[in-house]
N, C-alpha and C positions, 0 to 999 in steps of 0.2 A: 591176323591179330596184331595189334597197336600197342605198344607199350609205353607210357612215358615216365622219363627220366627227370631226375636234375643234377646237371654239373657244373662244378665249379672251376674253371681256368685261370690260372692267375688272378684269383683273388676273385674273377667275377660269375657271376651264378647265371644259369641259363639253364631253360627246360625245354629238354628234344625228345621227340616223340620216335619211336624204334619200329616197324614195319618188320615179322614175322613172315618173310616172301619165300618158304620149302613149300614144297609140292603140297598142293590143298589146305595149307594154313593152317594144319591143325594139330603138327608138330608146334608143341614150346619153344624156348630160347637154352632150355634145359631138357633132356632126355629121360622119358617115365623109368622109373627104378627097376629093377632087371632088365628094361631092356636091351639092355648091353650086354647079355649074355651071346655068349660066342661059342660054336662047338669044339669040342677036344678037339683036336689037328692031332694026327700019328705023329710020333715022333721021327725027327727024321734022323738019318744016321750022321754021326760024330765026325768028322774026318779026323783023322790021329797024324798028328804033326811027327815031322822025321825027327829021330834022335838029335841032337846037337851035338856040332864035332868040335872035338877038344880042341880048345884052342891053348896058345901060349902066352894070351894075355893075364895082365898083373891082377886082374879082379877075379880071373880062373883060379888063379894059384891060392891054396890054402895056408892060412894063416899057422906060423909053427911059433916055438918059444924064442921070444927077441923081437918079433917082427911089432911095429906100429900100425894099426889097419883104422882107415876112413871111420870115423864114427857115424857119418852122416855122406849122400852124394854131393858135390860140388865140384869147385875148380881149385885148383892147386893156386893161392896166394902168392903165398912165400915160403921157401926153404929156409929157415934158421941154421940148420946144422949143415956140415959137410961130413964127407966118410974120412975116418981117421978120429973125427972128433968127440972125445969122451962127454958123456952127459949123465946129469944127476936123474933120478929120479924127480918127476916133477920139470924140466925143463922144460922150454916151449921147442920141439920141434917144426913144425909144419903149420901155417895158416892155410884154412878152407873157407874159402867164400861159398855160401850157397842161400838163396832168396835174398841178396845185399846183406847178409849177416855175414860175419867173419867168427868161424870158430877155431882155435887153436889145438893143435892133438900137442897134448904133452907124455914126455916118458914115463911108462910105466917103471922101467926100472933104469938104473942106472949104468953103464957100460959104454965100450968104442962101437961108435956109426960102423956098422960093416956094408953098408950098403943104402944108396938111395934108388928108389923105384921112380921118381915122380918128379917134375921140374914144375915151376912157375908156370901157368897156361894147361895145364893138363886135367882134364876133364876124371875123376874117379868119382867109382860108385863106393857104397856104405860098406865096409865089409873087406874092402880095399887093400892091401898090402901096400903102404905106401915108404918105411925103412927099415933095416933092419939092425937090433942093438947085439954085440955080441958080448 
């Protein structure tokens, strides 16, 4: 079976003729409605993946009062603060790069840095413990 077309390429228009060449010509270019029906298959069995071993990474560790966590994944920008250093509420802690954005985590509250998790180049996920305000 023969089908003809017309297409346009860059502007220019042309009419091709399409040749139907499946076994006996007498399937379409399109498939008759149900018949694409396909039998149940049994289900097959699940494999059950191994528990996952604790590890002692920063994105394992859960988030406690004081701590600043990744709002989003990205890569560690810039550290603003150091440890030692008192911060208001609202200050810009930490720039996160992630899809060419740059997003800032600021402090929720204000207190002495007791702790930085994270340097410049370091890859965190959302959720992330990235300082901690004491």
């Amino acid at each position: 079976m023969e089908k003809k077309f017309r297409i346009t390429v860059e502007g220019k228009q042309y009419i091709v003729a399409v040749e139907d060449i499946t076994t006996g010509g007498t399937q379409g270019i399109y498939p008759e409605p149900g018949s694409m029906n396909i039998a149940p298959q049994p289900a097959a069995p699940v494999p059950t993946a191994p528990a996952p071993a604790a590890s002692a990474s920063p994105a394992a560790a859960a988030a406690g009062p004081g701590d600043e966590v990744a709002p989003l994944g990205g890569v560690v920008q810039t550290v603003h603060v150091s440890v030692g250093q008192v911060v208001n509420e609202g200050d810009k802690l930490i720039s996160l790069e992630a899809m060419k954005m740059v997003t800032h985590v600021v402090a929720q509250r204000g207190g002495k840095v007791t702790s930085i998790a994270v340097k410049p180049g370091d890859p965190v996920d959302a959720g992330q413990v990235l300082l901690s305000i004491g």
